[in-house]
Backbone as a chain_set.jsonl record, in Angstrom:
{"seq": "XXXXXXXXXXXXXXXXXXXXXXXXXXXXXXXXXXXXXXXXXXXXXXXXXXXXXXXXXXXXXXXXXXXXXXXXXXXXXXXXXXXXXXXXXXXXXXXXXXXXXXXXXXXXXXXXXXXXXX", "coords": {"N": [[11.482, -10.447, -23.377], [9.593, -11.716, -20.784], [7.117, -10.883, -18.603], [5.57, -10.682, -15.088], [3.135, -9.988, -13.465], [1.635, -9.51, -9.998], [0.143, -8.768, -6.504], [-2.371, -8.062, -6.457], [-5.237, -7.921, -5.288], [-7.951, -7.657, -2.874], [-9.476, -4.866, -1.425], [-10.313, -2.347, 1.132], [-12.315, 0.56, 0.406], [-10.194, 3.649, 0.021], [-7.894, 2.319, 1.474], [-4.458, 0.88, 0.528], [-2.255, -0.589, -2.13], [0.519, -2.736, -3.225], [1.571, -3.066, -6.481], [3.368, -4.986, -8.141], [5.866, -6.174, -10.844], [7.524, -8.658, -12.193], [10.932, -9.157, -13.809], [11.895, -10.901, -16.429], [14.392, -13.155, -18.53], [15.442, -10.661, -19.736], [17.252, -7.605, -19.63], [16.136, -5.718, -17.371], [16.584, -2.678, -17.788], [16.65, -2.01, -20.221], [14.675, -1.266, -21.043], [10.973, 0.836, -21.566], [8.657, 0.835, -19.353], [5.501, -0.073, -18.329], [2.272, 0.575, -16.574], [-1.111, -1.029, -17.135], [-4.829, -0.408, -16.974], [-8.067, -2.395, -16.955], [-11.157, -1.995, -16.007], [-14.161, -4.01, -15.997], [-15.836, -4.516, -18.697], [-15.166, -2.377, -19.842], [-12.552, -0.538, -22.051], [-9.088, -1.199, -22.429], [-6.86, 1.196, -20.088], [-4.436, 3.229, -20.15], [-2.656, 3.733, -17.631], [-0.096, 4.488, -16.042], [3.537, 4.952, -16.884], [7.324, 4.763, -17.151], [10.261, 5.935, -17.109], [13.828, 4.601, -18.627], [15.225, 4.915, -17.134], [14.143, 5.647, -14.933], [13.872, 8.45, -14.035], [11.962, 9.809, -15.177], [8.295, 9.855, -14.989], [5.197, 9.507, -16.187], [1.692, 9.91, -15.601], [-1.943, 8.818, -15.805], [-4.588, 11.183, -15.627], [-6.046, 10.492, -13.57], [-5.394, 8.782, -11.7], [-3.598, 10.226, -10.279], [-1.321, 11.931, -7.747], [-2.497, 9.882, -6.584], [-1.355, 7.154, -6.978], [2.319, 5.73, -7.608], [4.809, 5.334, -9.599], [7.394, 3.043, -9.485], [10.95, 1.831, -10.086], [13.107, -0.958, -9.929], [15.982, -1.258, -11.224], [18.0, -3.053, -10.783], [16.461, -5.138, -9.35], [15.142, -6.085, -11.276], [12.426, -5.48, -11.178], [9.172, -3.569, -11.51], [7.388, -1.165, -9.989], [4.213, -0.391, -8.633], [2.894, 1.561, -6.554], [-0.132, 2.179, -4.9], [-2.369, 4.245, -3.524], [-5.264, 5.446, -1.467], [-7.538, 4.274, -2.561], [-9.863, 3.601, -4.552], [-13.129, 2.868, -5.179], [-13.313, 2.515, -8.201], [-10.647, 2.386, -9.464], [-11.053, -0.534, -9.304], [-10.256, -3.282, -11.382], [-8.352, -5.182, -13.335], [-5.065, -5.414, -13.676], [-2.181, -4.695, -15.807], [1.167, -4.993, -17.014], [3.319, -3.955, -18.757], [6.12, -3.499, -21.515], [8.398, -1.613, -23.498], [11.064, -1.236, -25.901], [11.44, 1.386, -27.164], [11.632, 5.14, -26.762], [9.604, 5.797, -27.908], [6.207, 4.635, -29.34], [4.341, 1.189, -29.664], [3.706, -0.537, -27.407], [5.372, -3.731, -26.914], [5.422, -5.849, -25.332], [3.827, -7.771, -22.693], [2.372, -8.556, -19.331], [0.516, -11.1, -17.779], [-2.191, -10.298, -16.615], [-3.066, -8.811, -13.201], [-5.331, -8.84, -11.116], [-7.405, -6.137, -9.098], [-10.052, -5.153, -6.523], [-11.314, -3.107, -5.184], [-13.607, -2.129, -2.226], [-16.255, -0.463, -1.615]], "CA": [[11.34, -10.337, -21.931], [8.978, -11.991, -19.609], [6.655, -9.598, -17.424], [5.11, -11.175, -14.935], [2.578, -8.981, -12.31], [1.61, -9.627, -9.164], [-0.105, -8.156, -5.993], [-3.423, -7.713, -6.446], [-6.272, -8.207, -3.918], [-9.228, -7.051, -2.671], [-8.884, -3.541, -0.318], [-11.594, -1.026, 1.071], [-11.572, 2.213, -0.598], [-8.925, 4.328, 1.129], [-6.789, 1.224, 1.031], [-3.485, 0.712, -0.353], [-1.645, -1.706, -2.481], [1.512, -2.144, -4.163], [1.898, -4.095, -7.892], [4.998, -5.689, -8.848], [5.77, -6.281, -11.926], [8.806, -8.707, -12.206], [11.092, -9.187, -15.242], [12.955, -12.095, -16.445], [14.464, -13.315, -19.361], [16.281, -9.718, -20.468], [17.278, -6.791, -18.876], [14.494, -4.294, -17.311], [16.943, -1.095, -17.461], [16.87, -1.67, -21.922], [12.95, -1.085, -21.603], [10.17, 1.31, -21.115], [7.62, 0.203, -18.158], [4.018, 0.858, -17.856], [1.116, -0.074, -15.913], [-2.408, -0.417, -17.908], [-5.662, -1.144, -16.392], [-8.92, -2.544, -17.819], [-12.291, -2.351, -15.609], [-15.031, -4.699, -16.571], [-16.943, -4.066, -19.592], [-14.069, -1.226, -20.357], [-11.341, -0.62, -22.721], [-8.05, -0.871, -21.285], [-6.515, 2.402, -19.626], [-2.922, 3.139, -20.042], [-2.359, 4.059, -16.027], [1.333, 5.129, -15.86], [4.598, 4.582, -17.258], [8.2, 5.517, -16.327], [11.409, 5.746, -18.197], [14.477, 3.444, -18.455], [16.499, 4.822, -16.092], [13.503, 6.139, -13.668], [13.834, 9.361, -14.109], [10.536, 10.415, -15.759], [6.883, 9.361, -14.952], [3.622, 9.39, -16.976], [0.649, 9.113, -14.683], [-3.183, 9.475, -16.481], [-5.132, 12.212, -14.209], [-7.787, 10.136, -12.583], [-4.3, 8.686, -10.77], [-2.741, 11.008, -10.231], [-1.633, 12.371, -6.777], [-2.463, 8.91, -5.482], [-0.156, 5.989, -7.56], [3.203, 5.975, -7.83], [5.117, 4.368, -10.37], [9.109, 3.107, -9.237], [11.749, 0.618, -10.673], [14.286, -1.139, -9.517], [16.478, -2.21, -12.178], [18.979, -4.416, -9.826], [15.762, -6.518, -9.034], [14.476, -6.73, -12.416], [10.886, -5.081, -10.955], [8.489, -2.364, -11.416], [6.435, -1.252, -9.061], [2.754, 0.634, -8.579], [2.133, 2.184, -5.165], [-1.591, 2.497, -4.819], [-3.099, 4.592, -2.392], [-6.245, 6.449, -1.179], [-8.083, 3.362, -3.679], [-11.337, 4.192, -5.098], [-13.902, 1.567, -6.207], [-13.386, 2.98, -9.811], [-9.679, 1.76, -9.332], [-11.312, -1.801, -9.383], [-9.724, -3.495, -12.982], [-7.511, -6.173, -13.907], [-3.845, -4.46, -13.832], [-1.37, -5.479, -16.536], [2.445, -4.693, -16.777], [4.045, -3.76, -20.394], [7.326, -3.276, -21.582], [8.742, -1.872, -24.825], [12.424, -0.755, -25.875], [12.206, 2.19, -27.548], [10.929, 5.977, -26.313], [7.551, 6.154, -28.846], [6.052, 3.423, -30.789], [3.43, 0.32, -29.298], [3.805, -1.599, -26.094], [5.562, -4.965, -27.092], [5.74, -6.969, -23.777], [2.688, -7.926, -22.235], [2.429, -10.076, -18.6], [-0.823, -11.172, -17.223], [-2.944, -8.657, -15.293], [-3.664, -9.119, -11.7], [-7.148, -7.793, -10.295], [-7.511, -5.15, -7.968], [-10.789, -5.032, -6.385], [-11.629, -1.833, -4.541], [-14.77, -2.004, -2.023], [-16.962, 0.599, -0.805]], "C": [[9.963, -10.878, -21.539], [8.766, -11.229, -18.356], [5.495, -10.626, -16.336], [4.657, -10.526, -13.541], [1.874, -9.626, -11.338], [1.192, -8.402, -7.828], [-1.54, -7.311, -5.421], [-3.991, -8.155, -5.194], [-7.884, -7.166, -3.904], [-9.007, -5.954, -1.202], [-10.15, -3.121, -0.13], [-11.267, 0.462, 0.314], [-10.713, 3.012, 0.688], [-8.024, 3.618, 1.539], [-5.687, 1.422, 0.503], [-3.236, -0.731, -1.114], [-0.686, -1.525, -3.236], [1.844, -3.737, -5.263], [3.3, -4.022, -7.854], [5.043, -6.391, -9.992], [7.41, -7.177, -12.156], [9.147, -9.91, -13.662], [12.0, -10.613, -15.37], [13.113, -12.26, -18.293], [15.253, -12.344, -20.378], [16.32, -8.782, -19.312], [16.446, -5.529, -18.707], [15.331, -3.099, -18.171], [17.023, -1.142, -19.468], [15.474, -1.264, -21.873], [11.893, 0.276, -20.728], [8.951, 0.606, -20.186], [6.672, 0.874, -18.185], [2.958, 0.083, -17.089], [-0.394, 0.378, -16.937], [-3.266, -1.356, -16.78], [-6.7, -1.473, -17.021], [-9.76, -3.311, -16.494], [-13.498, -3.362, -16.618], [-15.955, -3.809, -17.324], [-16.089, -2.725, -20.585], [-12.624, -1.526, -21.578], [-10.082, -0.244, -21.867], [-7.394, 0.438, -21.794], [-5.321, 2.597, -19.371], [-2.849, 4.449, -18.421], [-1.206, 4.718, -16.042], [2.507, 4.548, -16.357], [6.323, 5.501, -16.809], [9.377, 5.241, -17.48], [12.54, 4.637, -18.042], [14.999, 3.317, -17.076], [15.314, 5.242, -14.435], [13.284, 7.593, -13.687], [12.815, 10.754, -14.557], [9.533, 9.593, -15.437], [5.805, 10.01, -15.343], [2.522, 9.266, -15.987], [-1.145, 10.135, -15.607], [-3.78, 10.388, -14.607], [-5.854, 11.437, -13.177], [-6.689, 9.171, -11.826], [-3.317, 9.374, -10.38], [-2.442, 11.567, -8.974], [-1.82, 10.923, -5.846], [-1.405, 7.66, -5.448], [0.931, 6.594, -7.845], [4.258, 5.117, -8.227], [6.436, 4.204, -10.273], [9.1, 2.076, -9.974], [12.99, 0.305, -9.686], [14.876, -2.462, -10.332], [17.046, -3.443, -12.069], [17.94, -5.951, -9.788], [15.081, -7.05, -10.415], [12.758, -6.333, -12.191], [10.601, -3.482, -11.005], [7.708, -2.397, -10.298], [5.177, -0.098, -9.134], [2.262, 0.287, -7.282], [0.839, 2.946, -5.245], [-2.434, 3.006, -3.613], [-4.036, 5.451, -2.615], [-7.18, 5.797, -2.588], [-9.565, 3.679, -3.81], [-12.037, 3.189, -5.258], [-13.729, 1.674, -7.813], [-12.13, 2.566, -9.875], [-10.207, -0.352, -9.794], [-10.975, -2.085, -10.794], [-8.595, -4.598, -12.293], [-6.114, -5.174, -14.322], [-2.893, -5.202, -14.846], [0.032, -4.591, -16.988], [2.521, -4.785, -18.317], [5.041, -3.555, -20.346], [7.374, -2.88, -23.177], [10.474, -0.827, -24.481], [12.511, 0.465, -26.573], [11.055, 3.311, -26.883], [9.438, 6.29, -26.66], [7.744, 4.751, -29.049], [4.728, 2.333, -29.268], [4.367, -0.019, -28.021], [4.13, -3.001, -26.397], [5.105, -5.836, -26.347], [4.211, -6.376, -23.32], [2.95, -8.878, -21.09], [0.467, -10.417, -18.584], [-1.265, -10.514, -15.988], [-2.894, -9.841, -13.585], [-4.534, -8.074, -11.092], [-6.838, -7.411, -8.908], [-8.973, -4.753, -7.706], [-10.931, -4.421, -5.154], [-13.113, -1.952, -3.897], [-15.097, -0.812, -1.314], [-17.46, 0.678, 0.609]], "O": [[9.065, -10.304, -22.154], [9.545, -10.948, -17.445], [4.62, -11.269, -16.917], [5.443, -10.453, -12.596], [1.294, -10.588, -11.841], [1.699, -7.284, -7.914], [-1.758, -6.471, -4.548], [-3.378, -8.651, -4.249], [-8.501, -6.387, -4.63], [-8.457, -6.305, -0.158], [-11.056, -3.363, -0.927], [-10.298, 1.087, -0.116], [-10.721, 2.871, 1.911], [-7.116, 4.239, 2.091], [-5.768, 2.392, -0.25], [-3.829, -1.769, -0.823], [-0.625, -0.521, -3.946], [2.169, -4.889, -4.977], [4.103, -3.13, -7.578], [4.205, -7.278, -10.151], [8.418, -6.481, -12.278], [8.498, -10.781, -14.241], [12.625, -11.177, -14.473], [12.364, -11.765, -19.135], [15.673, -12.729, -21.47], [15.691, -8.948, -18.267], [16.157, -4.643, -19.511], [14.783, -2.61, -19.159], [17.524, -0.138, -19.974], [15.09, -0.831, -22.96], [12.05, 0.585, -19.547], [8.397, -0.349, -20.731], [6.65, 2.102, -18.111], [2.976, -1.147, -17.124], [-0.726, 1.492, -17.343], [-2.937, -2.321, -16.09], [-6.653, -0.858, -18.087], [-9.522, -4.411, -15.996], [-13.538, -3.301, -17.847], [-16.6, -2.828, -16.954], [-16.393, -2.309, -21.703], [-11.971, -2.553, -21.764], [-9.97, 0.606, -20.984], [-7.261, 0.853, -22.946], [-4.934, 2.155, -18.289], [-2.987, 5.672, -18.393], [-1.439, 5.926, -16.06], [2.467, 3.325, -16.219], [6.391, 6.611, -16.282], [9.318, 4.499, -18.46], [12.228, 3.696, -17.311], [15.172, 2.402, -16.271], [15.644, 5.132, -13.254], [12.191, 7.884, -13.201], [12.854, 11.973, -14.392], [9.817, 8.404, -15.584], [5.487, 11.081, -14.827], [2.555, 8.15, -15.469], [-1.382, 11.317, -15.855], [-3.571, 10.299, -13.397], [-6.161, 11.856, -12.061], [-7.371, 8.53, -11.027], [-2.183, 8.938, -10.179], [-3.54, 11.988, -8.611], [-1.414, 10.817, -4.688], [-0.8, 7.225, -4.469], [0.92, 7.749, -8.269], [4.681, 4.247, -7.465], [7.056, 5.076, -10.881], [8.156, 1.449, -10.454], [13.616, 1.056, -8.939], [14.666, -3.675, -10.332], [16.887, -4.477, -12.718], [18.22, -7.13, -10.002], [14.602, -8.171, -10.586], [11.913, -6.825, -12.939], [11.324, -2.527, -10.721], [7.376, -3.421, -9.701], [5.34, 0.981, -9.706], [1.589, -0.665, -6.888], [0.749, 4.124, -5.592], [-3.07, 2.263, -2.865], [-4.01, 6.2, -3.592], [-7.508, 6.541, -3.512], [-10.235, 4.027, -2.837], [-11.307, 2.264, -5.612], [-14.103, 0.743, -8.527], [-12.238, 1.93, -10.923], [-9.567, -1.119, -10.512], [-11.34, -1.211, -11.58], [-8.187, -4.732, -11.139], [-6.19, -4.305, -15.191], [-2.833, -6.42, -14.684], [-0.175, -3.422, -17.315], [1.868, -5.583, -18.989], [5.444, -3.32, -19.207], [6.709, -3.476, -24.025], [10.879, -0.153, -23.534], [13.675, 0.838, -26.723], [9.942, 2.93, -26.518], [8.502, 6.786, -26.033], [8.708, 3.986, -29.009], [4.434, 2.829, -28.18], [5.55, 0.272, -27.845], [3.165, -3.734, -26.175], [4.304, -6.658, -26.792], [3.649, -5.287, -23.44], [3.575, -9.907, -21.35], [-0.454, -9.98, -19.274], [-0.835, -10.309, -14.853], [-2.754, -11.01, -13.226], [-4.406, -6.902, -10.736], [-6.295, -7.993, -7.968], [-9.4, -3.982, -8.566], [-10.721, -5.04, -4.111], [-14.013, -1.908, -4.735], [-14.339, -0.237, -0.533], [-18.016, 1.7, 1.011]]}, "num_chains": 1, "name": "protein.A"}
C-alpha cells in the first residue's frame, strides 16, 4: 500500500487542521492506521492510531482531548482532526499503515508539516 498525507499548513495556536492520509494501491479496511509526528531536533512521536474497522482509537496524552483520529474505508482515507493547536504541535506529520494488531509499522507515506504559531 501507498500512504500518501496531506494537509498541512501553517495555523495560529488555537487553530485547527485536518490531515488526510490517502491510500492507494490495496485496501485501507486490511490495515492498522496511525498518525506519528516528529518536531525538529526530536524523535518521532507515535500520535494516534485507530483500528481496522474504526472502532478503537489510541491517542498519546499530550493529544488527547484535542485530535481526533477517523477513517473512511469507502474513500481509502484516514483522517486527523486537529484542534485547539499548540506551538508544541509544530512537527512534520507522517501516516503509517500495518496489517496485523501488534508488531512494527510497515507502510510509511511522506509527512506533511504542521506549523503552529504563537
Amino acid at each position: 500500500v501507498q500512504l500518501q498525507a496531506s494537509g498541512g499548513g501553517l495555523v495560529q495556536a488555537g487553530g485547527s487542521l485536518r490531515l488526510s492520509c490517502a491510500a492507494s494501491g490495496d485496501i485501507l479496511s486490511r490495515y492498522y492506521m496511525a498518525w506519528f509526528r516528529q518536531a525538529p531536533g526530536q524523535g518521532r512521536q507515535h500520535v494516534s492510531h485507530i483500528t481496522w474497522s474504526g472502532g478503537l482509537q489510541y491517542y498519546a496524552d499530550s493529544v488527547k482531548g484535542r485530535f481526533t483520529i477517523s477513517r473512511d474505508n469507502a474513500k481509502n482515507t484516514v483522517y486527523l482532526q486537529m484542534n485547539s493547536l499548540k506551538p508544541e504541535d509544530t512537527a512534520v506529520y507522517y501516516c503509517a499503515a500495518r496489517v496485523a494488531r501488534m508488531g512494527s509499522w510497515e507502510y510509511w507515506g511522506h509527512g506533511t508539516l504542521v506549523t503552529v504559531s504563537s
